[in-house]
C-alpha positions in Angstrom: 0.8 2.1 -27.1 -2.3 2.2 -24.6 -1.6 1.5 -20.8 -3.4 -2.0 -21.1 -1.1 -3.3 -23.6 1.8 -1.4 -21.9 0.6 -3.3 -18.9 0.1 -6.8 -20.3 3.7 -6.3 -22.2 5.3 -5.4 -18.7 3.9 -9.0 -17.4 5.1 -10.8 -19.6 8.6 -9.1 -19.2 8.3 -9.8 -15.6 7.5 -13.2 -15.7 10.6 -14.1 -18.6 12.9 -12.6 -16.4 11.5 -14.6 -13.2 12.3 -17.8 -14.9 15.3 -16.4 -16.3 16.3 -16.0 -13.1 15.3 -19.9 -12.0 17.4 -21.0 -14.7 20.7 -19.1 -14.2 20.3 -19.8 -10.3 19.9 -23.9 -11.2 23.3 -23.2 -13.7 25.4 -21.9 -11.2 24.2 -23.6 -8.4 25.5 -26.8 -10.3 28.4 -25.2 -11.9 29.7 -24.5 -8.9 29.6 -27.9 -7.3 30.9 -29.0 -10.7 33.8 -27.0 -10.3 34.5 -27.3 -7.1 35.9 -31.4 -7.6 39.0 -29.0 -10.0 39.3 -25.7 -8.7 40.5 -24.8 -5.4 38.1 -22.7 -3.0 40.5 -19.5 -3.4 39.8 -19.3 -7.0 36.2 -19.8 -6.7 36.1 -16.8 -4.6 38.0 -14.6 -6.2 35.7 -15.3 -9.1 32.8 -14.8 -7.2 33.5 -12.0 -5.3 36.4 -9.7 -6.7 35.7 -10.1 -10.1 32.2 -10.0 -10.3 32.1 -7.0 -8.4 34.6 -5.2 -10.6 32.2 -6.3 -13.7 29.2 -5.9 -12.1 30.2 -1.6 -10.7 31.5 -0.9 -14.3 28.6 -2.0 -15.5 26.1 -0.2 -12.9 27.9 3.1 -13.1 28.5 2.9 -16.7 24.7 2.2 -17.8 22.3 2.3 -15.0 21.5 6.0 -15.7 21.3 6.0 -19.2 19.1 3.1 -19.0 16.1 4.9 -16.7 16.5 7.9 -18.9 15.8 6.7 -21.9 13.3 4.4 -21.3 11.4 7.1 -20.1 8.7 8.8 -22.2 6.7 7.9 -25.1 7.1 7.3 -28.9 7.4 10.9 -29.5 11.3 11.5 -29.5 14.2 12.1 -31.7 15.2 8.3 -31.6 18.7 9.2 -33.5 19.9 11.2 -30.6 18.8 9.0 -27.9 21.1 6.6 -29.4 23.6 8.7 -29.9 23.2 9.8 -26.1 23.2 5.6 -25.6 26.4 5.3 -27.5 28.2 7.2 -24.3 27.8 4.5 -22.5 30.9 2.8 -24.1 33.7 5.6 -23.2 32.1 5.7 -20.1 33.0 2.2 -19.3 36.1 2.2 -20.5 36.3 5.2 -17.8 35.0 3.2 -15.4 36.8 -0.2 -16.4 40.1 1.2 -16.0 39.8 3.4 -12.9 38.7 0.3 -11.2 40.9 -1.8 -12.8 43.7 -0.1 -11.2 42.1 0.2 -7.7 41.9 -3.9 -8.3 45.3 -4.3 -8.7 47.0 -1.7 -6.5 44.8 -0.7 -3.5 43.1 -3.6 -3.1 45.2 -6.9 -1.5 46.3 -9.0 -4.5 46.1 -13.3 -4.2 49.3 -15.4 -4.0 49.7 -16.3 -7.1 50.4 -19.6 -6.4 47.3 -19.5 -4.6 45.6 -17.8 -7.1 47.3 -17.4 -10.7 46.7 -14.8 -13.7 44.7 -12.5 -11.1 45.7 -9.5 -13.0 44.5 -11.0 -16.7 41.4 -12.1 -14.7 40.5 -8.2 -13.8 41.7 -6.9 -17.7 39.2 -9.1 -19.1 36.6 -8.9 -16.8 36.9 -5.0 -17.2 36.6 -5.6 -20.9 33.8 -7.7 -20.9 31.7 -5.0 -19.1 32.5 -2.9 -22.2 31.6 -5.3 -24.9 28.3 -5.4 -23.1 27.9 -1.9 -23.1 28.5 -1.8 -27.2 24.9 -3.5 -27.3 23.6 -1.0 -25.3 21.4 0.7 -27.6 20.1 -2.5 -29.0 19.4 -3.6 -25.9 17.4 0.1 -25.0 15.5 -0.2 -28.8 14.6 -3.9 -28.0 13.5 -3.3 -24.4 11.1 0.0 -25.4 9.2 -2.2 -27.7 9.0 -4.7 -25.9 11.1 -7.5 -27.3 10.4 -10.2 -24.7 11.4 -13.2 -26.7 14.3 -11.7 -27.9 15.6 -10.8 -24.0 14.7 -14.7 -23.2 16.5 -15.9 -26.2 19.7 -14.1 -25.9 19.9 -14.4 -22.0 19.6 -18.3 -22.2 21.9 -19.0 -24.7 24.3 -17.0 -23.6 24.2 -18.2 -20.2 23.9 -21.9 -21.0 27.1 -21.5 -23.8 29.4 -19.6 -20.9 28.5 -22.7 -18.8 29.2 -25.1 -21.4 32.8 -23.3 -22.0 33.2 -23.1 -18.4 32.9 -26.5 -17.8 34.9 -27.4 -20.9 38.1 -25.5 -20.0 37.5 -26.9 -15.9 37.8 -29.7 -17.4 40.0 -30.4 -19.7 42.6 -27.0 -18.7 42.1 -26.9 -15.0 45.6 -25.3 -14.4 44.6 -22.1 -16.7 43.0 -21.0 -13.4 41.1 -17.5 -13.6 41.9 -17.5 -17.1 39.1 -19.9 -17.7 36.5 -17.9 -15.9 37.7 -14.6 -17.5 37.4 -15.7 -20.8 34.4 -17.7 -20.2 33.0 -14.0 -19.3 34.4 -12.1 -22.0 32.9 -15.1 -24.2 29.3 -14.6 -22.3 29.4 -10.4 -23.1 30.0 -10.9 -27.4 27.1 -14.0 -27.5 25.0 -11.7 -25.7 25.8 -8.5 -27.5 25.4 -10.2 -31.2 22.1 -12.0 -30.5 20.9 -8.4 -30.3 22.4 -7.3 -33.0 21.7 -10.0 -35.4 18.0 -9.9 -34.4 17.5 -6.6 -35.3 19.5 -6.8 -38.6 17.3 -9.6 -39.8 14.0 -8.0 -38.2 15.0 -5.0 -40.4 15.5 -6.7 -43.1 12.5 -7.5 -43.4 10.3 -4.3 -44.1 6.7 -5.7 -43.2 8.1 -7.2 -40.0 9.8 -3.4 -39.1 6.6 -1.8 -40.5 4.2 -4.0 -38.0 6.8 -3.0 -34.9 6.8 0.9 -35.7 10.3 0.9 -35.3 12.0 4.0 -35.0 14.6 3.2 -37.4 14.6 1.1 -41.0 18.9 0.4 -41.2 21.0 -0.9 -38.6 23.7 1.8 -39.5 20.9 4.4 -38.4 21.8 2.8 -34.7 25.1 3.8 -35.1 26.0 7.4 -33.8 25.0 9.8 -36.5 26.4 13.8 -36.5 24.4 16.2 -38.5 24.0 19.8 -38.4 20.0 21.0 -37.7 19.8 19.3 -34.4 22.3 18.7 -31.4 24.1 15.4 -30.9 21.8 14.5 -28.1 18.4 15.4 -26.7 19.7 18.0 -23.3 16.2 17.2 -21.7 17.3 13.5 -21.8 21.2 14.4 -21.6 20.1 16.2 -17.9 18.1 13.6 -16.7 21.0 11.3 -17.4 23.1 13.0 -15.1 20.6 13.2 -12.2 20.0 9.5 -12.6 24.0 9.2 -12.8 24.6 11.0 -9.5 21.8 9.0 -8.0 23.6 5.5 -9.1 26.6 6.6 -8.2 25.6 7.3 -4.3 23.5 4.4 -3.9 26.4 1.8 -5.5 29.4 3.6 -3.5 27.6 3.8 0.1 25.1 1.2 0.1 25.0 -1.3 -1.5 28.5 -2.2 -2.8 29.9 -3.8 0.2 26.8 -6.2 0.1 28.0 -8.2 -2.6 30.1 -10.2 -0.3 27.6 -11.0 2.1 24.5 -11.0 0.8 24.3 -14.0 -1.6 22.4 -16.1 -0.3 20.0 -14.0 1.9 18.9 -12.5 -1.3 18.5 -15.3 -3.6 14.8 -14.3 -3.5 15.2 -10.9 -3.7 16.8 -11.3 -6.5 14.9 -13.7 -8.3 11.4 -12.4 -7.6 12.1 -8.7 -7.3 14.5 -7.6 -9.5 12.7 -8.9 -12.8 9.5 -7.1 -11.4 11.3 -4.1 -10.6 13.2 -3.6 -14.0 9.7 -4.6 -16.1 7.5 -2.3 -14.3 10.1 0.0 -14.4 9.5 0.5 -18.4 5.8 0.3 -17.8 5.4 3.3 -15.3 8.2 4.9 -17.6 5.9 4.6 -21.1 2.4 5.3 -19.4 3.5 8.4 -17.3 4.7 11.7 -18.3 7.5 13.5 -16.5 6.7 16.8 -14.7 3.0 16.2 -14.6 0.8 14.7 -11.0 -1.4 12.8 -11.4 -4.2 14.9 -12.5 -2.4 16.5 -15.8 -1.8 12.6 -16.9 -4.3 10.5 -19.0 -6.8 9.6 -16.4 -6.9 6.2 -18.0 -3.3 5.8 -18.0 -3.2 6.9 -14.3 -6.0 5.0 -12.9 -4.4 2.0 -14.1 -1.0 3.1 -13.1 -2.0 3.6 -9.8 -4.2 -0.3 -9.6 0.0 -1.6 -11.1 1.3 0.1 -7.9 -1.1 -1.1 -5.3 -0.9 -4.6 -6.4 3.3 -4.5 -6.7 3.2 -2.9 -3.1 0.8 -5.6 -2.1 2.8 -8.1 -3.6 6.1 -7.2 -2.3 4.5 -6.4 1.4 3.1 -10.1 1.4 6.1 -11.9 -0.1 8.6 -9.7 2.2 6.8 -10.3 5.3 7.0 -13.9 4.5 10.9 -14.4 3.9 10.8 -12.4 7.5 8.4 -13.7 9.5 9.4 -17.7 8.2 13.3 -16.6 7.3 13.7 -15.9 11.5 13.2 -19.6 12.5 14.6 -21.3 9.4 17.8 -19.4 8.6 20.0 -21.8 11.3 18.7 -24.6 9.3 19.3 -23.2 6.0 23.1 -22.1 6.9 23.2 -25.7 8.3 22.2 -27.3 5.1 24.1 -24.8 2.6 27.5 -25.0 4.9 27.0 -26.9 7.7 28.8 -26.3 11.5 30.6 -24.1 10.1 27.9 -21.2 9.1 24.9 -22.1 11.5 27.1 -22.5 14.3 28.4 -19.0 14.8 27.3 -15.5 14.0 25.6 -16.8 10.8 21.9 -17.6 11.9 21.8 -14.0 13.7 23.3 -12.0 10.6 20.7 -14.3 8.3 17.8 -13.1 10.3 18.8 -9.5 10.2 19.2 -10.0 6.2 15.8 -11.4 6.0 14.4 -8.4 7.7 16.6 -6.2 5.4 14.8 -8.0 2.2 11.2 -6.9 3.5 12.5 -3.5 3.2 14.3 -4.0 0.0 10.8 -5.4 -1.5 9.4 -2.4 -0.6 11.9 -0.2 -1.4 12.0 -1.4 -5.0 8.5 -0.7 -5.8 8.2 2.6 -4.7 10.8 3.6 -6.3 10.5 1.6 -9.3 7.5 4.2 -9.8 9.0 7.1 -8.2 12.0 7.5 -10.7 9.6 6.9 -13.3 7.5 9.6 -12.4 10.1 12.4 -11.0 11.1 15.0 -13.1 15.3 16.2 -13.5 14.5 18.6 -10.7 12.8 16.2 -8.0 15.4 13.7 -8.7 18.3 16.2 -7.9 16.2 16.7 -5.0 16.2 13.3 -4.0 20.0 13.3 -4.7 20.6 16.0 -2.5 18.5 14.3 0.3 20.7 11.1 -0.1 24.0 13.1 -0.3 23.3 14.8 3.1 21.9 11.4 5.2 24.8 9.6 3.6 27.3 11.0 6.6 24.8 10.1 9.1 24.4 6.7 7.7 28.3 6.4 7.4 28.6 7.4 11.4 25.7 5.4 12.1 27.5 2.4 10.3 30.5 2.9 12.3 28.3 3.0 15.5 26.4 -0.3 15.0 28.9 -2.2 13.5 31.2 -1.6 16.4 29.3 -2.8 18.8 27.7 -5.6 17.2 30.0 -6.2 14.2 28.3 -7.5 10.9 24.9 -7.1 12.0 25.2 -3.6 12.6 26.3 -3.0 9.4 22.8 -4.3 8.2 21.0 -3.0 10.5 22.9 0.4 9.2 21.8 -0.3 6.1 18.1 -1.1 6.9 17.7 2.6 8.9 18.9 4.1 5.5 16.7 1.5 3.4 13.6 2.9 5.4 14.8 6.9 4.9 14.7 5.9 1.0 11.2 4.3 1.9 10.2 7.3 3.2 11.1 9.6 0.8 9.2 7.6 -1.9 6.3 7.3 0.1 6.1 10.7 0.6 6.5 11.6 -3.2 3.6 8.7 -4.0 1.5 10.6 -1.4 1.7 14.2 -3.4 1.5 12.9 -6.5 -1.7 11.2 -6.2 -2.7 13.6 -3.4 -5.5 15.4 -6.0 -6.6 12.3 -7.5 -8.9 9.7 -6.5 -7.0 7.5 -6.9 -5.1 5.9 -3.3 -2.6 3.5 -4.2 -0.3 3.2 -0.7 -3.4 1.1 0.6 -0.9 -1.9 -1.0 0.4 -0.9 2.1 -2.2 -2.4 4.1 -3.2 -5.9 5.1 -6.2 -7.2 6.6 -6.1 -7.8 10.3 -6.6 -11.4 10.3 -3.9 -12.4 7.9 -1.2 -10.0 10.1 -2.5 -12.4 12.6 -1.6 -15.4 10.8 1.6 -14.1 10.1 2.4 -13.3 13.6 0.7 -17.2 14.8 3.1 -18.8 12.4 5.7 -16.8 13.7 5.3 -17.8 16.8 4.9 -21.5 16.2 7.7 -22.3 13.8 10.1 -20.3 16.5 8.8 -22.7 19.2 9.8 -25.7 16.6 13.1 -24.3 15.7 13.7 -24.5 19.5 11.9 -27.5 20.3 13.7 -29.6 17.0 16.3 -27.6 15.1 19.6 -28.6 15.0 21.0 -30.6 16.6 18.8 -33.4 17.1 19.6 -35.0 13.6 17.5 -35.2 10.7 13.9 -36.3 11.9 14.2 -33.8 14.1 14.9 -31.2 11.2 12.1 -32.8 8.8 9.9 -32.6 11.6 10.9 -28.8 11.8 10.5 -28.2 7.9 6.9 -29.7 8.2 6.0 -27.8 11.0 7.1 -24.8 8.7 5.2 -26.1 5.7 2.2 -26.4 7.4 2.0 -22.7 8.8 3.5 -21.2 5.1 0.6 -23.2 3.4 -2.1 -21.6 5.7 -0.1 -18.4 5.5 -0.8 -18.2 1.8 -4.5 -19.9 1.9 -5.0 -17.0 4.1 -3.8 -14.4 1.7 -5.3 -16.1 -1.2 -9.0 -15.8 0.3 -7.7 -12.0 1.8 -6.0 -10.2 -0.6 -8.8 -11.2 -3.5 -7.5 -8.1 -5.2 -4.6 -8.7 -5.8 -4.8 -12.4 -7.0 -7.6 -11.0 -9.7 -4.5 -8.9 -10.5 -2.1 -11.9 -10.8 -4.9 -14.1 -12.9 -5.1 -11.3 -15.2 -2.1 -10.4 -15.9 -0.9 -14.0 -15.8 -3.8 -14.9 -18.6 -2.7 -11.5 -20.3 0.7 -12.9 -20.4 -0.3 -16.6 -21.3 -2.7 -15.4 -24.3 0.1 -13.0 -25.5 2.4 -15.8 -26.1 0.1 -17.9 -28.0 -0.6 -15.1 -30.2 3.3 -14.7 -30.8 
């Protein structure tokens, strides 16, 4: 597959999961106003909170390696034993699912059940839902290495949209089942999504030409089973090795970064999430296919490389611009976004101040994802230990430095903890980016850099939609507040006119790829 086509595949990936992302945001958003008029509160957040994290660490510890393994590299690999390797994802979770399990349900503080009932059949079946998942883990890894976009679309949606149909049919019509109804309604979500991959890819191989024209690596769906034979080992070591360096690196980053951040952080990264993440996953695969391991950037295909490098400029670029503007426009409207999301109650106290430090926090997570999006695409085992070693030592000065902060200015110390350890990841992928492409002509960390009259626009709509938060936000009722959002609407549209007549390189990037993406479809 040539880097263009790699490129234009990666796009269209991007842009699925963007609206992916739209549409499961819109479901929940009025699922959970639909199930608030049934459900008390307490069960809500339980559901929320508790057990979504308990699904969502299995599920990141379990497969999170293995997936930026073995999506790395090109068509030339023993695919039977990178699916066998895959296949260890399963005892893993079930590892993982029960170790967890039990620090659910006796270290952490268990609901009143009265309050709360069937908590501990709500964590069983959460924990086993993140292990169904994982049984379609190597369809998932075949479908996603040849680029199966419809098929990621088609599965996600339906399985989505049928959890919210059971959801709302068991609110309604079984209310006093409690967690049982969202457990299930989980465990229900997992198998949908599971067999849509696997009935795909028993009709797509059933049908030879329609196998033939994909080049897939394998002609029966019982060759994706695990498979033992005698001239070659179970699983590629190369790929086994990086697993594990990937594994340690998951593991650091879930247990003393991020994890705590599920709590808090819902709604200060709704656009993080729904912009970045897609991006970062599909350019993920792309930097993964067009690079080689253990080679800079003058031992790669200088094709491949050059437009490599272009991808990474325009995803800094992007991410700078779309960080700077959740900061610089997140500081005056997070008091009237708590307001209108919870009213008194969250924009009255500590809420605007932790909301501003969070939208700070998502610049640095824009950028953060990007470079390293490339850089554990492009490290070899040995430079990721590295890295791992790197984060293993800072991780007890971050931990003090936590402590510290969050002392003396509670909650907001902890993020501002977390954004001093943010830009030490920064800086070590920087710094990698830098020596990679040191010897080549190629420069992409000039993403990095924005013309000085559009940081001059940022810093004059700054300034004004401050003065207007002050002037009419939030207690003067709601003219005063529309007045506010159009004084914010005004500076955001010359904001972006400005980086649309500024940054023409990277919009030529975004029409092309967009086109790419557009001309793809009707072709499919």
């Amino acid at each position: 597959m040539g880097s263009q086509e790699a490129l234009g595949q990666a796009a269209r990936l991007a842009s699925s999961g963007l609206l992916l992302q739209v549409l499961f945001r819109l479901i929940t958003f009025v699922l959970n106003a639909f199930i608030l008029r049934f459900l008390s509160k307490e069960i809500v957040g339980i559901v929320n909170v508790r057990l979504t994290l308990l699904y969502s660490t299995t599920i990141f510890l379990a497969r999170e390696a293995f997936r930026k393994a073995c999506l790395s590299g090109g068509a030339q690999r023993d695919w039977s034993q990178t699916l066998n390797l895959l296949w260890l994802t399963v005892p893993l979770g079930v590892f993982w699912s029960l170790l967890l399990g039990w620090v659910w349900l006796q270290l952490l503080e268990v609901p009143d059940p009265d309050v709360v009932p069937y908590y501990g059949a709500g964590v069983v079946l959460f924990g086993l839902s993140a292990v169904v998942e994982l049984l379609g883990e190597p369809f998932w890894v075949l479908a996603q290495a040849h680029m199966f976009v419809k098929l990621k679309v088609l599965a996600e949606s339906v399985s989505v949209i049928l959890r919210s149909i059971l959801t709302a049919f068991l609110v309604l019509w079984l209310p006093h089942w409690g967690l049982y109804i969202f457990s299930l309604a989980q465990l229900f979500y997992t198998t949908v999504l599971v067999l849509c991959y696997v009935i795909y890819l028993i009709k797509l191989l059933r049908s030879p030409e329609s196998a033939k024209q994909l080049t897939l690596p394998v002609s029966r769906i019982t060759q994706l089973l695990p498979s033992i034979t005698r001239s070659r080992a179970f699983v590629n070591w190369k790929e086994a090795k990086l697993t594990w360096s990937f594994f340690k690196q998951s593991f650091l980053k879930q247990i003393l970064t991020e994890g705590v951040y599920d709590i808090v952080n819902n709604l200060g990264s709704l656009v993080a999430r729904l912009i970045f993440q897609p991006i970062e996953e599909s350019f993920y695969i792309f930097f993964a296919k067009v690079l080689e391991r253990e080679k800079d950037a003058t031992h790669q295909k200088q094709e491949d490389i050059a437009v490599a490098a272009a991808v990474l400029e325009s995803l800094l670029k992007l991410a700078l611009l779309t960080g700077l503007t959740i900061t610089v426009f997140g500081f005056a409207y997070s008091q009237l976004a708590l307001d209108i999301y919870g009213g008194a109650m969250l924009s009255s106290g500590s809420g605007p101040v932790l909301m501003c430090s969070y939208c700070f926090y998502v610049l640095l997570l824009a950028i953060n994802g990007v470079t390293e999006c490339f850089t554990f695409a492009a490290m070899s085992k040995e430079e990721v230990d590295r890295y791992n070693f790197t984060m293993l030592a800072l991780s007890s000065s971050f931990l003090v430095l936590s402590y510290l902060l969050t002392s003396w200015c509670g909650s907001v110390g902890f993020i501002l903890a977390n954004c001093f350890n943010m830009c030490i990841r920064i800086t070590q992928s920087l710094s990698f980016i830098h020596h990679y492409f040191q010897r080549s002509p190629h420069k992409p960390l000039a993403g990095l850099n924005l013309s000085p009259f559009l940081l001059g626009v940022f810093a004059l709509s700054g300034g004004i939609t401050s003065v207007s938060e002050t002037l009419l936000c939030c207690e003067q009722g709601w003219p005063a507040r529309l007045a506010h959002i159009a004084v914010g609407t005004i500076c955001l549209g010359v904001t972006l006119g400005t980086a649309f007549f500024t940054e023409t390189k990277l919009i030529n990037f975004l029409r092309t790829q967009l086109g790419r993406s557009r001309l793809s479809d009707k072709m499919t």
